[in-house]
Phi, psi and omega in degrees: 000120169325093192303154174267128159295140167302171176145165173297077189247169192275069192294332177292325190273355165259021176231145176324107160289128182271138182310150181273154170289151159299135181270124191250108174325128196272211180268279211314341198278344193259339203259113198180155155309167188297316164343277170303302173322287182303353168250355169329281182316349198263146224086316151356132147249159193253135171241143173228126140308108184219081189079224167238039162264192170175095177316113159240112200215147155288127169282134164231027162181132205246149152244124160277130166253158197229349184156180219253332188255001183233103183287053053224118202248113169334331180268346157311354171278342203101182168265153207187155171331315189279328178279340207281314192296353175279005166267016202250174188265145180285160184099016151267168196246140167240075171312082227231192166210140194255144158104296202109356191226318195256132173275126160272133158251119198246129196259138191254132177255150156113216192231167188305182152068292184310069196270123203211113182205164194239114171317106143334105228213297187201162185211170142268124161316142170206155182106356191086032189261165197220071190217159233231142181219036175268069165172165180285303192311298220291284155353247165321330196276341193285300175303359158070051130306088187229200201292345168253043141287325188314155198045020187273158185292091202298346174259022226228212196227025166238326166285072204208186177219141173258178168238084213209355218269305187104345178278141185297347220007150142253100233254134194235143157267116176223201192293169159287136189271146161078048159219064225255352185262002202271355194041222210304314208292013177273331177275333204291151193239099178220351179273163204206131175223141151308100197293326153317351167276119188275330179282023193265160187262181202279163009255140187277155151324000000 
C-alpha cells in the first residue's frame, strides 16, 4: 500500500465549508435599551412558524418607545392590562391591535419593571415569498399575527429573529410616524430604516 507523501497542500480549498446555522438571537440580545436595540435589529431576520408553513423577512425599519417618560410610547399611561407585558423582561413579543382591525408587533427591551420596546415597521420577504410589509399593519397581518402571540417568547421556536442576512444596512434616523400627539417627544429621531431598502414605508428623510 502506497504511503500519501507529505507536504503542503491546500487542504482547505479541497474541502466543502459547511454553512454556519443561523444565530437564532439570544435574551441578552434584547434586554438593552429600545435605543440602542432598534437600530440593532434592522437587518435581522424575523421568522413565524405556522404548522408547516414558516414566514421570513428581513427587518429593514424600527421605531424605539424608550420608556414610561416618552409620551409616546403606551406605557406613558401607566401600567395597565395592556401594557403589563412592556413591564416584562426583554426579549417577549408585545402585540396590540390598532383600529379594531390591525395587529403591531413590538419586540420588549430592557429589564424587567422598565417598559421599553421597539416597533417592527417594515420588512423584506425572503425564500420567494411575495408579500407587501411596508408598513407595521402590513407587515404583522402578512405574518398571520394575531393577538395570541402577545407575549410570546422571542427565544423559543415559533416566533424568533436570527442573525443570517449578511447584509450591512444603511442606517438613517428620523422622526416617529403618527405621533404628532406626543407633544416634544414627536420631534425625538427614534424611528431607524435602511435606506438601501425599497420596503421601508414613507415618509423618508
Amino acid at each position: 500500500m502506497k504511503k500519501i507523501p507529505r507536504g503542503n497542500y491546500p487542504i482547505v480549498s479541497e474541502v466543502k465549508q459547511m454553512a454556519k446555522a443561523p444565530k437564532k438571537l439570544n435574551r441578552a440580545f434584547y434586554q438593552r435599551p429600545a435605543l440602542e436595540l432598534a437600530p440593532d435589529l434592522l437587518g435581522k431576520i424575523l421568522v413565524h412558524r405556522l404548522g408547516k408553513r414558516q414566514y421570513r423577512a428581513r427587518i429593514v425599519e424600527t421605531e424605539a418607545y424608550v420608556g414610561e417618560h416618552d409620551l409616546a410610547c403606551h406605557a406613558s399611561k401607566g401600567r395597565t392590562r395592556r401594557t403589563e407585558i412592556m413591564f416584562g423582561a426583554g426579549g417577549q413579543a408585545y402585540i396590540y391591535l390598532i383600529y379594531g382591525m390591525y395587529t403591531m408587533l413590538n419586540v420588549v427591551a430592557s429589564n424587567e419593571g422598565d417598559a421599553q420596546a421597539v416597533l417592527i415597521r417594515a420588512g423584506e420577504p425572503l425564500d420567494g415569498w411575495r408579500a407587501d410589509l411596508s408598513g407595521p399593519g402590513k407587515l404583522a397581518r402578512a405574518f398571520e399575527l394575531t393577538l395570541a402571540e402577545n407575549g410570546l417568547d422571542l427565544t423559543g421556536d415559533k416566533l424568533y429573529l436570527v442573525d443570517e442576512s449578511g447584509q450591512r444596512p444603511r442606517i438613517v434616523a428620523s422622526k416617529r410616524v403618527g405621533v404628532d400627539y406626543a407633544k416634544e417627544w414627536k420631534e425625538a429621531l427614534l424611528r431607524f430604516y435602511d435606506a438601501n431598502s425599497d420596503a421601508v414605508s414613507n415618509p423618508r428623510s
